[in-house]
DRENTORKOL-3810 file (N, C-alpha, C; in nm, 4 decimals):
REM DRENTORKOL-3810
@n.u->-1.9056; n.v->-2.2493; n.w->2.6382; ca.u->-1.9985; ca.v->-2.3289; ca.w->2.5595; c.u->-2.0174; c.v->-2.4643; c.w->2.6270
@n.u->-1.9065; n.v->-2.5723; n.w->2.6856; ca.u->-1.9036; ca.v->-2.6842; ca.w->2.6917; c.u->-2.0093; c.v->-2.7868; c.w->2.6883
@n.u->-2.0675; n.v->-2.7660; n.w->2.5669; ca.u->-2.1768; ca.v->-2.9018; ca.w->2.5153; c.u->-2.1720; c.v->-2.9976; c.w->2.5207
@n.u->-1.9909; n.v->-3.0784; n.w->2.4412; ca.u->-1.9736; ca.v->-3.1575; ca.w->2.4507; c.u->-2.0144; c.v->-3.1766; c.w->2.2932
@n.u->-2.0193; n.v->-3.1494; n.w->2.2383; ca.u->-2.0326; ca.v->-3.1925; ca.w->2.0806; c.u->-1.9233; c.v->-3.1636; c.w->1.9995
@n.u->-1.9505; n.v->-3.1739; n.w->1.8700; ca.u->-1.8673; ca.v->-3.2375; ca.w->1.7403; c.u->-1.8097; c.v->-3.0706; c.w->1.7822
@n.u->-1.6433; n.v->-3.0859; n.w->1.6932; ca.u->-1.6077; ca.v->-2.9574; ca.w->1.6873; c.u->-1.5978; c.v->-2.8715; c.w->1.6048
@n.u->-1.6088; n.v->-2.7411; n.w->1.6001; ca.u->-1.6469; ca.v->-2.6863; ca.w->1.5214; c.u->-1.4820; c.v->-2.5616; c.w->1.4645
@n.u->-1.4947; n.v->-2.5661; n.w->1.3445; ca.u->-1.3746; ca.v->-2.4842; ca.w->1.2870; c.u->-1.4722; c.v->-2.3389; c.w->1.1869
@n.u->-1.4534; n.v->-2.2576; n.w->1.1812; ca.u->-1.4363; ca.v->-2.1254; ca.w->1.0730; c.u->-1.3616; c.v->-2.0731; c.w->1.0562
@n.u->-1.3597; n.v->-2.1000; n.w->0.9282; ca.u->-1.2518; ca.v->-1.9773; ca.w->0.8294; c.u->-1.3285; c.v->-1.8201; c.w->0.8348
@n.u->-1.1602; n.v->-1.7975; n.w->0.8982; ca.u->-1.1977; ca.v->-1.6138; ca.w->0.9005; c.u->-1.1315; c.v->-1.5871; c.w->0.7638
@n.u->-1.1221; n.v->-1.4967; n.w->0.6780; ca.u->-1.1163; ca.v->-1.4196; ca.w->0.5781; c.u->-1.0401; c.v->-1.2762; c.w->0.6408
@n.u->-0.9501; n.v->-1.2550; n.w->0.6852; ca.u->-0.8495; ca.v->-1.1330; ca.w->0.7814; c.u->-0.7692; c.v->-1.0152; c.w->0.6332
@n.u->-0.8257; n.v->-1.0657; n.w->0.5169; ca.u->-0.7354; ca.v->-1.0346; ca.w->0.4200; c.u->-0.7580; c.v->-0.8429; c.w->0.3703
@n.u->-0.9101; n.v->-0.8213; n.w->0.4120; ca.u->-0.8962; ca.v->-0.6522; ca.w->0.4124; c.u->-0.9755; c.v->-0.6263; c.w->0.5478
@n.u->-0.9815; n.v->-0.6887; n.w->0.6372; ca.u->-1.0801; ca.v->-0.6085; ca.w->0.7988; c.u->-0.9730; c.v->-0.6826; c.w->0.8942
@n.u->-0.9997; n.v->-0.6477; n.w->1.0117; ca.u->-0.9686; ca.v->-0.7359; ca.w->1.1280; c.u->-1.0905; c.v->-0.8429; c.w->1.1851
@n.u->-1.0328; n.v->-0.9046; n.w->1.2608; ca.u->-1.1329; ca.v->-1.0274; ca.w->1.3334; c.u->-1.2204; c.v->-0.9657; c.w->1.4103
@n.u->-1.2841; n.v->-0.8619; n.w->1.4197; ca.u->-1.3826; ca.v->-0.8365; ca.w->1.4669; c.u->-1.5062; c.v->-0.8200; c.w->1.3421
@n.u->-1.4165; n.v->-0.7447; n.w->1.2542; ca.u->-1.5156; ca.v->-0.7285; ca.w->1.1690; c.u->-1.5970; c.v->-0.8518; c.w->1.0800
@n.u->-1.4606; n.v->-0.9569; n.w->1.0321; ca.u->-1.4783; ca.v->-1.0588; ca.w->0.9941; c.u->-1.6008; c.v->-1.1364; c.w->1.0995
@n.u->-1.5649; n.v->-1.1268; n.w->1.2123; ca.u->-1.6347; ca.v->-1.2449; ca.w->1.2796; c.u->-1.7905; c.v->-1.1783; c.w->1.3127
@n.u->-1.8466; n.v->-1.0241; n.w->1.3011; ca.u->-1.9571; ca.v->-0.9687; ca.w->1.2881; c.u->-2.0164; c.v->-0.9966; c.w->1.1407
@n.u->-1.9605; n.v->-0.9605; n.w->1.0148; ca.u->-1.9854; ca.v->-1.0223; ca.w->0.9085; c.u->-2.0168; c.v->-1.1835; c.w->0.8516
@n.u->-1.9366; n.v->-1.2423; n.w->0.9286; ca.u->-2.0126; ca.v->-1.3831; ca.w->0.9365; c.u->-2.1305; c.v->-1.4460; c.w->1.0225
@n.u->-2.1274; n.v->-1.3328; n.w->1.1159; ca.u->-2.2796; ca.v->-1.3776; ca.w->1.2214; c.u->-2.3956; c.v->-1.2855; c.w->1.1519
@n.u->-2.3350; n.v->-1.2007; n.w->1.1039; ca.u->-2.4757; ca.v->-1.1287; ca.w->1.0372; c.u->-2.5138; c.v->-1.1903; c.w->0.8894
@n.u->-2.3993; n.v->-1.2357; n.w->0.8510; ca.u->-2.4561; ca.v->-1.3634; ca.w->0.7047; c.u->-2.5393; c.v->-1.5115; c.w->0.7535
@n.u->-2.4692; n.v->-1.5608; n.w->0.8628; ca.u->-2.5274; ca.v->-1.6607; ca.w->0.8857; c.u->-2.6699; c.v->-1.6948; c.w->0.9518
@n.u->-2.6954; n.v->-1.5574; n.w->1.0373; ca.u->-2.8031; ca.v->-1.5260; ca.w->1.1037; c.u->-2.9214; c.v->-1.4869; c.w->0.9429
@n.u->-2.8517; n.v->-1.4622; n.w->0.8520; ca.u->-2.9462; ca.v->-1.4121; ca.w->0.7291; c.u->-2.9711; c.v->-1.5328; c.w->0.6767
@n.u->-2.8950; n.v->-1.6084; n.w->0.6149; ca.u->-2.9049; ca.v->-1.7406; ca.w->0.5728; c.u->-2.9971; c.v->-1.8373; c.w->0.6181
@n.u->-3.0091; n.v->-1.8061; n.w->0.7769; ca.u->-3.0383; ca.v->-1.9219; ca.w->0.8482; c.u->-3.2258; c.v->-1.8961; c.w->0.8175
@n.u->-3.2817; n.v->-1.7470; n.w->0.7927; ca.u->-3.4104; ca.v->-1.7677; ca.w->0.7727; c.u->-3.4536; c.v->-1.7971; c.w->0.6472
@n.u->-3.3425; n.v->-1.8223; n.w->0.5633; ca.u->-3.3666; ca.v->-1.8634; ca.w->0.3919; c.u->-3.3251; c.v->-2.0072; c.w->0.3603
@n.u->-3.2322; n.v->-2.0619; n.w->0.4502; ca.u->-3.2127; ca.v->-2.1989; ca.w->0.3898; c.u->-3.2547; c.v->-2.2862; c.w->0.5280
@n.u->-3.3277; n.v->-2.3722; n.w->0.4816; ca.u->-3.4418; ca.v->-2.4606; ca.w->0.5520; c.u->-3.3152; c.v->-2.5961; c.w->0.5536
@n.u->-3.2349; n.v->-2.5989; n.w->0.4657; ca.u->-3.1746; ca.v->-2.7748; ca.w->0.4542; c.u->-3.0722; c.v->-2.7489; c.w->0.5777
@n.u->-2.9818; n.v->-2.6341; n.w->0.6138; ca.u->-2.8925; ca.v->-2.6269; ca.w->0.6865; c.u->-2.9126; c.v->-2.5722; c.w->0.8362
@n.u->-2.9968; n.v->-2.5522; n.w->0.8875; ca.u->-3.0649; ca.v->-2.5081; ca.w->0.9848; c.u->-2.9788; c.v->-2.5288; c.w->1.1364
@n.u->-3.0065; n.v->-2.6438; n.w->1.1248; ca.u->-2.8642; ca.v->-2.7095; ca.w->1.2371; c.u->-2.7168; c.v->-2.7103; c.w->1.2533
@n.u->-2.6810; n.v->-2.6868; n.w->1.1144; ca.u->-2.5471; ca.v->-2.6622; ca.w->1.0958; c.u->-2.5242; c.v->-2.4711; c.w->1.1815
@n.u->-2.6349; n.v->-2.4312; n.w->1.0595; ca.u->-2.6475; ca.v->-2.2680; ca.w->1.0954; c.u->-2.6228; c.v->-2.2274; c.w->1.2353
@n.u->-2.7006; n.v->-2.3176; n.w->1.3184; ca.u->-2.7611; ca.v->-2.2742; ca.w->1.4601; c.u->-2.6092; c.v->-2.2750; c.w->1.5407
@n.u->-2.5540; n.v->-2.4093; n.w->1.5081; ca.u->-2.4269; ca.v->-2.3993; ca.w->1.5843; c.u->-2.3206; c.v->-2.3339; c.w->1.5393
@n.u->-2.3059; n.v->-2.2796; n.w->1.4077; ca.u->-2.1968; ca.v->-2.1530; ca.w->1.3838; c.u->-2.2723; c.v->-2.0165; c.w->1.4725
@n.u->-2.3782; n.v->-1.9837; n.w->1.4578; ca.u->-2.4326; ca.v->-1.8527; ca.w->1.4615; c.u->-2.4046; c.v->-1.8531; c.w->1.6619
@n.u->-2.4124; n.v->-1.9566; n.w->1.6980; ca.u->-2.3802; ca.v->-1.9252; ca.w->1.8736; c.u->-2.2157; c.v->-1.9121; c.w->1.8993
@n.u->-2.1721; n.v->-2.0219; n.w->1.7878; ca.u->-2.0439; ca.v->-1.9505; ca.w->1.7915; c.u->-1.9494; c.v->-1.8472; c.w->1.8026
@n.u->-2.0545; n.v->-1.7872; n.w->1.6693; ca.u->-1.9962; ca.v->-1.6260; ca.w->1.6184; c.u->-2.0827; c.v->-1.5520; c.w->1.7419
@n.u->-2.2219; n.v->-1.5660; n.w->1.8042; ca.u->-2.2336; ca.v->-1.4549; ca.w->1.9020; c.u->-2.2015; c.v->-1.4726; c.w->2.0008
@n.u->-2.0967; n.v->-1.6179; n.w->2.0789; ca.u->-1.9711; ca.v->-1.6204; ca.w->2.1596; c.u->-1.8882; c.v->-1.5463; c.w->2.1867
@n.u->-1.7851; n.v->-1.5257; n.w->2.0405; ca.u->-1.7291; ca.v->-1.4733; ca.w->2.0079; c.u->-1.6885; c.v->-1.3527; c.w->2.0352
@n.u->-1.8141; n.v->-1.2928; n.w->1.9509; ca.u->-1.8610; ca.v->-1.1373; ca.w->1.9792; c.u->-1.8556; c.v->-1.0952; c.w->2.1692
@n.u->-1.9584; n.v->-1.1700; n.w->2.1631; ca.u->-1.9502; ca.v->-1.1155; ca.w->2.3430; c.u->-1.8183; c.v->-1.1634; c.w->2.4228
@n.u->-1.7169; n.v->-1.2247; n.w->2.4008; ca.u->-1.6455; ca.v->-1.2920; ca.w->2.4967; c.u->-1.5110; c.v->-1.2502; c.w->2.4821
@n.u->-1.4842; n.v->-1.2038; n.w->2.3485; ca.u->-1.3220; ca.v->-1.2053; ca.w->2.2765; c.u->-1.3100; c.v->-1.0126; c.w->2.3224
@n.u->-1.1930; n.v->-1.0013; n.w->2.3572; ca.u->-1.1547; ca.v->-0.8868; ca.w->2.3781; c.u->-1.0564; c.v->-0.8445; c.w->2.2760
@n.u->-1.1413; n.v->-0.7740; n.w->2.1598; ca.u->-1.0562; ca.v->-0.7931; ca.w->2.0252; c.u->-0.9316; c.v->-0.6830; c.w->2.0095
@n.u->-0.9688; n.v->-0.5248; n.w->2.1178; ca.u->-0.8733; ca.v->-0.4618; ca.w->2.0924; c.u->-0.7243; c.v->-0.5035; c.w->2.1311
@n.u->-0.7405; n.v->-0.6337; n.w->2.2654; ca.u->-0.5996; ca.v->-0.6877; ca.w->2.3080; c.u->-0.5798; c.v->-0.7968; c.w->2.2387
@n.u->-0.6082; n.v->-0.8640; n.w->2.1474; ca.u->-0.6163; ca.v->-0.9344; ca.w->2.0150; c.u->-0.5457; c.v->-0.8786; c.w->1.9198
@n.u->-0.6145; n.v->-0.7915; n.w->1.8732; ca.u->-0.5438; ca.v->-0.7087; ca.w->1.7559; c.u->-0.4005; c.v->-0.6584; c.w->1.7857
@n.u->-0.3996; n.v->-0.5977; n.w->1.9481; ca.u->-0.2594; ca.v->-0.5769; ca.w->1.9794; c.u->-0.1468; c.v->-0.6709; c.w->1.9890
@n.u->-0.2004; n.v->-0.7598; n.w->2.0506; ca.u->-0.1160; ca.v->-0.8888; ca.w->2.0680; c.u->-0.0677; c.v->-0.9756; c.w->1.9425
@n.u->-0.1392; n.v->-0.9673; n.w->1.8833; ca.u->-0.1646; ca.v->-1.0203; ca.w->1.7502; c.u->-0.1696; c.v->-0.9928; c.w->1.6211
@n.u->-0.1322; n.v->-0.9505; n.w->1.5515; ca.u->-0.1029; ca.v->-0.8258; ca.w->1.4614; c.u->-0.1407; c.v->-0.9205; c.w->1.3366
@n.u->-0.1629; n.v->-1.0482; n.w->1.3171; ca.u->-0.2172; ca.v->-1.1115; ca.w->1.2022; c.u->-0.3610; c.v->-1.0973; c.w->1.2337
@n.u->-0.4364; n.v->-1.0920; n.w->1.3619; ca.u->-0.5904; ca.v->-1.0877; ca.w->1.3494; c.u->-0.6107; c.v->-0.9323; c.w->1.3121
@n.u->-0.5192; n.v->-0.7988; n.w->1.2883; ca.u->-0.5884; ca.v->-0.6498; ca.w->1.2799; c.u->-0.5909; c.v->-0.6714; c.w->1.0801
@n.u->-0.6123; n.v->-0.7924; n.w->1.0429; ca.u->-0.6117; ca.v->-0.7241; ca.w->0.9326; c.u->-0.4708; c.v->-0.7409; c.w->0.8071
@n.u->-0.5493; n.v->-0.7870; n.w->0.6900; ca.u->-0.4498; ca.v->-0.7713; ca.w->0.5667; c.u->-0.3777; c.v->-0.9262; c.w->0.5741
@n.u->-0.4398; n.v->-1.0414; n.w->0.6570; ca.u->-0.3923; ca.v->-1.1822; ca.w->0.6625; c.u->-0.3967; c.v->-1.2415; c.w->0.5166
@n.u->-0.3316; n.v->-1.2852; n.w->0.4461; ca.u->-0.4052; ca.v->-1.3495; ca.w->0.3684; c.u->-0.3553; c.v->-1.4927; c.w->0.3717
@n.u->-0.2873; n.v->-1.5755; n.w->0.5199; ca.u->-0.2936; ca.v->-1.6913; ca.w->0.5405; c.u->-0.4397; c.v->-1.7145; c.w->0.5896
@n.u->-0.4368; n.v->-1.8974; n.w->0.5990; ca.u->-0.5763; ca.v->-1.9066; ca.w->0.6533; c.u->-0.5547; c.v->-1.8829; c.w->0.8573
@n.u->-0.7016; n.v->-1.8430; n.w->0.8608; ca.u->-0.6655; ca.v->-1.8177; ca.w->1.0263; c.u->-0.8367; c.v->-1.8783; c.w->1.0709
@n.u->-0.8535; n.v->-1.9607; n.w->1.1358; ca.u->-0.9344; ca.v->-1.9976; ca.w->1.1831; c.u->-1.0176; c.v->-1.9710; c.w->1.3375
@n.u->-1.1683; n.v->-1.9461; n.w->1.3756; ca.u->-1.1841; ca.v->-1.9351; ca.w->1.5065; c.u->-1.2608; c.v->-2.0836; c.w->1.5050
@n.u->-1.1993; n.v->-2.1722; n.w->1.6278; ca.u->-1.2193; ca.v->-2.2680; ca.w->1.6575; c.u->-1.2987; c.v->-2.3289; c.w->1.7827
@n.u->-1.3510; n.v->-2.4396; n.w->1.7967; ca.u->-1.4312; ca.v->-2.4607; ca.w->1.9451; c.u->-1.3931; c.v->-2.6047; c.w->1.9563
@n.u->-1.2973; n.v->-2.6707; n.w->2.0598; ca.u->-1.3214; ca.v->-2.8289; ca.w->2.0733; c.u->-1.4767; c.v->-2.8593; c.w->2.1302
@n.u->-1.4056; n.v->-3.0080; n.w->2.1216; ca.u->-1.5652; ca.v->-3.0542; ca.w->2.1490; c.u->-1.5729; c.v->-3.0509; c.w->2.3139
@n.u->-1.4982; n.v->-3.0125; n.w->2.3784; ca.u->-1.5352; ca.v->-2.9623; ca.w->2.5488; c.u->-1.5803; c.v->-2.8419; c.w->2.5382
@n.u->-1.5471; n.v->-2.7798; n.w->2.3984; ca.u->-1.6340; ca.v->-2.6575; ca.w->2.4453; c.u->-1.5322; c.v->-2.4977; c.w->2.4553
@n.u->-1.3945; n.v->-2.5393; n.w->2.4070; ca.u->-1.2748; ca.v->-2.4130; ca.w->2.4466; c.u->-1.2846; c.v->-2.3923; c.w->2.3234
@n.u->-1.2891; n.v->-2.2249; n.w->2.3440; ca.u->-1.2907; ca.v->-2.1729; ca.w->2.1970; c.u->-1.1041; c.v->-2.1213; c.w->2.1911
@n.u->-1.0701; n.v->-2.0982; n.w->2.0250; ca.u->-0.9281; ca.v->-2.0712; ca.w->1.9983; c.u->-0.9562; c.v->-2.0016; c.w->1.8550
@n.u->-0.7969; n.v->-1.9255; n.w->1.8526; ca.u->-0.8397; ca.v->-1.9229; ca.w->1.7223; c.u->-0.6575; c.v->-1.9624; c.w->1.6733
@n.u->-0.6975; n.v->-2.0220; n.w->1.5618; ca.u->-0.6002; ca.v->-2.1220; ca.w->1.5271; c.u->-0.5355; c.v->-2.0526; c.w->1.3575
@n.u->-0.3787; n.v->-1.9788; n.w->1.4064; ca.u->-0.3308; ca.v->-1.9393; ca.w->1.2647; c.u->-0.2285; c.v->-2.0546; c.w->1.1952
@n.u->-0.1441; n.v->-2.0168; n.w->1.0787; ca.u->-0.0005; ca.v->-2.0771; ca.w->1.0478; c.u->0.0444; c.v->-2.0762; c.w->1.2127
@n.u->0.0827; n.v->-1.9038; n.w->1.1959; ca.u->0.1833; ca.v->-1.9101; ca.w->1.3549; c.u->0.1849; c.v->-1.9596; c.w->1.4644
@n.u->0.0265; n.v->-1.9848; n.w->1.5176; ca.u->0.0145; ca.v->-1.9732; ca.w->1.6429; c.u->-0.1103; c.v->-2.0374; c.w->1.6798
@n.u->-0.1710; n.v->-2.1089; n.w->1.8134; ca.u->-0.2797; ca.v->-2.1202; ca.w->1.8524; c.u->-0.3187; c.v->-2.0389; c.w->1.9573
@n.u->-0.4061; n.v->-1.9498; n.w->1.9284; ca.u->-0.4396; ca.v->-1.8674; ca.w->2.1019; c.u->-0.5712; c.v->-1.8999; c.w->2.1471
@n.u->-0.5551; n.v->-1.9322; n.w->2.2564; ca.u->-0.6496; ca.v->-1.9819; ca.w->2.3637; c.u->-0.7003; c.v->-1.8897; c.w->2.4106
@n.u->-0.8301; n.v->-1.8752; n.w->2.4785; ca.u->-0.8932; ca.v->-1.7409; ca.w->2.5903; c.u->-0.9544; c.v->-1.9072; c.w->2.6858
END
């Protein structure tokens, strides 16, 4: 990404899918949203490149392996994150993992 802008945090929801599914379900809500709400537009734009980051970049089956809080049934909070250079993470209780 490295834009250089504000940073950005989402709450994943891991509590009945894994982080793939979660993080397809939030790009396909936000991508819906974004042609119905006119006030948030900008906010929208920079989650929705996020989440199709994400999608294309994260190699979720060695995720899920490695990681056994992103396959699912989390019900701490677990976040996918972006500093403002631009490194995406995703940030649990346990752990921060970097790509």
């Amino acid at each position: 990404m490295g834009m250089g802008r504000l940073p950005v945090k989402i709450r994943l929801d891991l509590s009945r899918h894994c982080i793939e599914t979660e993080i397809k379900r939030l790009y396909n809500r936000s991508v819906a949203l974004y042609f119905k709400d006119q006030a948030n537009k900008q906010e929208l734009e920079i989650r929705i490149e996020v989440l199709k980051e994400a999608l294309e970049r994260l190699d979720f089956p060695f995720l899920r392996s490695r990681h056994p809080i992103l396959s699912g049934s989390a019900g701490r909070g677990v976040f996918l994150a972006v500093d403002a250079e631009g490194d995406m993470c995703i940030i649990s209780e346990e752990e921060v993992i970097r790509f």
